[in-house]
C-alpha positions in Angstrom: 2.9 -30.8 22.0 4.6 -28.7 24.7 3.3 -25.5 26.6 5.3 -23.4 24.2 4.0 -25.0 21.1 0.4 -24.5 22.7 0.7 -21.2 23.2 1.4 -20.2 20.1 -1.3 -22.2 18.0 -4.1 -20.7 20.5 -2.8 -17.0 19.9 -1.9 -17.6 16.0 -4.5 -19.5 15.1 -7.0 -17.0 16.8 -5.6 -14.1 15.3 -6.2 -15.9 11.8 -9.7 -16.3 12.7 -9.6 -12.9 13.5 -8.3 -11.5 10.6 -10.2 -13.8 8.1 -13.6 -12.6 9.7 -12.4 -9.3 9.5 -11.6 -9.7 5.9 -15.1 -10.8 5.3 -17.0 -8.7 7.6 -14.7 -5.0 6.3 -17.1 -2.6 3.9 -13.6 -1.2 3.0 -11.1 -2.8 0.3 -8.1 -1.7 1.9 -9.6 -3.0 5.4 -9.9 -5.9 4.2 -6.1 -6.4 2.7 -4.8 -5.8 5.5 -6.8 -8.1 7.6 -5.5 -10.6 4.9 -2.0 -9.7 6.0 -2.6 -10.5 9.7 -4.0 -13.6 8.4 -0.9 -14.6 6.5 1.9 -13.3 9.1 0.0 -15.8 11.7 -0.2 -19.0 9.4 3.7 -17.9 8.6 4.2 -18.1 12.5 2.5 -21.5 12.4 4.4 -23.1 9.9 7.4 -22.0 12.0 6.2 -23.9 14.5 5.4 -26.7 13.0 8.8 -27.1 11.8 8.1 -25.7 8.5 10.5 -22.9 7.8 10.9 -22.8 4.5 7.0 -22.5 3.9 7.0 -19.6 6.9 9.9 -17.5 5.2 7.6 -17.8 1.4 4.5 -16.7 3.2 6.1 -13.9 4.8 8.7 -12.9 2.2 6.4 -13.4 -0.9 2.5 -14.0 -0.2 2.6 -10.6 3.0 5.6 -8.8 1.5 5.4 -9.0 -1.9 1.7 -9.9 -3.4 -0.4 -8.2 -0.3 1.6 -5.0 0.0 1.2 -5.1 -3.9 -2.6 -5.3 -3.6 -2.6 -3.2 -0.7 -0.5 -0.1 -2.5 -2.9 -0.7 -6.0 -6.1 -0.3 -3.7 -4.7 2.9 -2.1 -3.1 4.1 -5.3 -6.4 3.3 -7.6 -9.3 3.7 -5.0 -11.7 0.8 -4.5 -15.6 2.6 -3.3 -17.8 -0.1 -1.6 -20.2 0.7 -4.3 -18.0 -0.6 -6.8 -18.3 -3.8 -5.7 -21.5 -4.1 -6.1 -21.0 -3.7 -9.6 -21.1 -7.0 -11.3 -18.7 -6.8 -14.3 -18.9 -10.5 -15.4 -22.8 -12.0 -15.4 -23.0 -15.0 -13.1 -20.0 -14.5 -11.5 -21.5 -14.4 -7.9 -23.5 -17.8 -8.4 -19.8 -19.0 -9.9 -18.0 -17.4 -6.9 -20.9 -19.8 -4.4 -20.5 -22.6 -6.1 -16.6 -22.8 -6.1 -16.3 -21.6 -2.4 -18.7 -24.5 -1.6 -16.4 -27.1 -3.6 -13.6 -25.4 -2.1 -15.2 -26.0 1.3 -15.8 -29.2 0.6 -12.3 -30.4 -0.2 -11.2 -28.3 3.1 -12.9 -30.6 5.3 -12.0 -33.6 3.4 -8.5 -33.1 3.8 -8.9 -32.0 7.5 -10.8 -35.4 7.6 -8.6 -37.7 6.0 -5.5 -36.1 8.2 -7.4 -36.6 11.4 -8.8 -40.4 10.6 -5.1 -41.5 8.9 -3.2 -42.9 12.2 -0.3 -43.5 10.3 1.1 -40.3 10.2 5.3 -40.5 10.9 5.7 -37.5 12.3 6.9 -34.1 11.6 10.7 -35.0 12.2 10.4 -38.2 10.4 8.8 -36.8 7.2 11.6 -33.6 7.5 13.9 -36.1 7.7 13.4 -38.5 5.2 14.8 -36.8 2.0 17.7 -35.0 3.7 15.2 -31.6 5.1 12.3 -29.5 5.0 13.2 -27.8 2.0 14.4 -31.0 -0.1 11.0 -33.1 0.9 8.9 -30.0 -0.4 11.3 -29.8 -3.7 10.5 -33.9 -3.7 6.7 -34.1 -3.7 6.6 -30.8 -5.7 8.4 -32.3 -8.8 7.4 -35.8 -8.7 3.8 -36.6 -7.4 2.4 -33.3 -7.8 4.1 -31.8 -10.5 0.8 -31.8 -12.1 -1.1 -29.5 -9.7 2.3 -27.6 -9.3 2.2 -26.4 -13.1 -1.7 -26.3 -13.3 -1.6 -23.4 -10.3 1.5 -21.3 -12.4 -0.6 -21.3 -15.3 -3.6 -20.5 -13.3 -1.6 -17.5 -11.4 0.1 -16.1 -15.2 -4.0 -16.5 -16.3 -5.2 -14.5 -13.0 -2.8 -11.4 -13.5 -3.8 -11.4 -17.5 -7.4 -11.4 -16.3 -6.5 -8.3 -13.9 -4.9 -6.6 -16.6 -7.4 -6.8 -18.8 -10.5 -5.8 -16.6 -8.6 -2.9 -15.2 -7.8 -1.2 -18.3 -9.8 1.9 -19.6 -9.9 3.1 -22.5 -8.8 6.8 -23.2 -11.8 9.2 -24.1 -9.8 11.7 -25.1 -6.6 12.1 -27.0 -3.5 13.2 -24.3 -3.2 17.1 -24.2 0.4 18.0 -25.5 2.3 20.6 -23.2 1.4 23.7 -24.9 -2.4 22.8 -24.5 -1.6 22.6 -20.8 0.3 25.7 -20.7 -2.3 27.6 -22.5 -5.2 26.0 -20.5 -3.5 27.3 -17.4 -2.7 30.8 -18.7 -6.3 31.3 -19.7 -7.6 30.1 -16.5 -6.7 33.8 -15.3 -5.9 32.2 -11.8 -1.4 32.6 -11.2 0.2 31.1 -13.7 3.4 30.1 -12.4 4.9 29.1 -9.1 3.6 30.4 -6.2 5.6 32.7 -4.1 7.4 31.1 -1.2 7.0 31.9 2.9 8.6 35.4 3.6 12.6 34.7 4.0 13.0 38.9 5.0 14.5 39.7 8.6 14.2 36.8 11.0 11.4 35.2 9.9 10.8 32.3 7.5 7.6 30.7 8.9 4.7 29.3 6.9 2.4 31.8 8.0 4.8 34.7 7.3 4.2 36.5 3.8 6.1 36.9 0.9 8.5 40.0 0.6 8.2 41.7 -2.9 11.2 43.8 -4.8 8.9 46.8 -4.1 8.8 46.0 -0.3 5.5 45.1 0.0 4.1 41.9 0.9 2.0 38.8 -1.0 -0.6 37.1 0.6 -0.6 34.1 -2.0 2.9 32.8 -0.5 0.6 31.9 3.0 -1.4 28.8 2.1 -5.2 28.9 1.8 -6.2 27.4 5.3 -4.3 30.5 7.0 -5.3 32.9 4.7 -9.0 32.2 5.6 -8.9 31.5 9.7 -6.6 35.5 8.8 -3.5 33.6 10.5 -1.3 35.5 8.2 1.4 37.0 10.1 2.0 40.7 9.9 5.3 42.5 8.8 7.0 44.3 11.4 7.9 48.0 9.6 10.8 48.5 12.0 12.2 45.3 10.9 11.8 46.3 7.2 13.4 49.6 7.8 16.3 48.2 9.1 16.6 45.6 6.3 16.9 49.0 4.1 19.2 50.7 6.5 21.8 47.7 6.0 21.5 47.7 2.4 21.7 51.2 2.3 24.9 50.9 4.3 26.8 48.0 2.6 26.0 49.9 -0.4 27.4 52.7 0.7 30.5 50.4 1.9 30.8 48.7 -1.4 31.3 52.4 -3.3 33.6 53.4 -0.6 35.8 50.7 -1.2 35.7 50.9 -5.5 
């Protein structure tokens, strides 16, 4: 392994670490899927390395770009409260969840075992080599010797996002209020009914803070959002401007009967 190489499993690999704890250790969902993603971009970059790029392209293309942005925009969109899970849904599912992370654990340093006691390893360019690539090999050994495991996983992943539909769906209480029923709920709120006035557009001014100019020529404080309207940053209308909005008006009026 060269300097290069060894510079980039130290950082990569400690920056998995990193995020994996922090995954763990977050109180907050969305915390925690995005310590996931720094997780996954840094096993992408050592696959890369480990002249594996078709397996560093699907991590980063599918698992971070696809599935944990998915997740990710569902937590933000839905809104997951640390209380919540705390909330078992399924009984036993924690002493299920210890039990399977232990067997999990388990095979995780067998296989770590079994790849640091086998001495007959070939080499990363021999193995790449030896059905024509990277990408061949993988297609090999997916479709022959574990085809098996390859098919069990797709019908575990179709099960998984069933499951997920199924424990996030609610049930409606109520029937869906028709548009009339929301019109007349908000007329009888006695709060404004329709659109709210926009910022003033009269004279020179079109800031936020500015108010609204009525036909009548006076002014409407409910154009000027609440925040302003409460610290009283509402701007206040210049009466010589106003005036000599009239005076034009008054003038190309008069202009426009001079010409007919």
């Amino acid at each position: 392994m060269g300097t290069g190489e060894t510079i980039v499993f130290w950082v990569s690999g400690t920056l998995a670490v990193i995020g994996a704890l922090g995954m763990v250790i977050s109180r907050k969902a969305v915390h925690s899927a995005l310590f996931i993603a720094l997780t996954m971009i840094n096993l992408a970059v050592l696959y890369v390395a480990n002249f594996a790029p078709f397996l560093g392209m699907v991590q980063i293309i599918v698992y971070t770009g696809a599935v944990m942005m998915l997740f990710l925009f569902v937590l933000m969109v839905v809104g997951v409260d640390a209380s919540d899970s705390l909330i078992e849904t399924i009984k036993g599912q924690r002493v299920a969840a210890l039990l399977m992370g232990i067997g999990f654990s388990v095979l995780l340093i067998a296989g770590l075992g079994n790849g640091l006691m086998n001495t007959t390893s070939v080499g990363l360019d021999a193995a790449n080599s030896a059905q024509g690539g990277n990408v061949e090999g993988l297609a090999f050994l997916i479709f022959t010797d574990y085809l098996i495991a390859f098919e069990v996983t797709a019908a575990l992943l179709i099960t998984a996002a069933m499951g997920a539909m199924i424990l996030t769906h609610r049930e409606r209480w109520y029937p869906r209020r028709t548009q009339r029923e929301l019109s007349e709920e908000r007329f009888a709120a006695g709060e404004h009914p329709g659109q709210l006035p926009p910022p003033g557009v009269y004279a020179r001014h079109n800031a936020v803070d500015t108010p609204a100019l009525l036909p009548d020529g006076s002014t409407s404080s409910l154009s000027v959002p609440d925040p302003l309207r409460s610290r009283d940053d509402v701007r206040e209308v210049n009466q010589d401007d106003l005036d000599e909005i009239r005076q034009l008006s008054a003038g190309a009026s008069t202009t426009e009967e001079n010409d007919r």
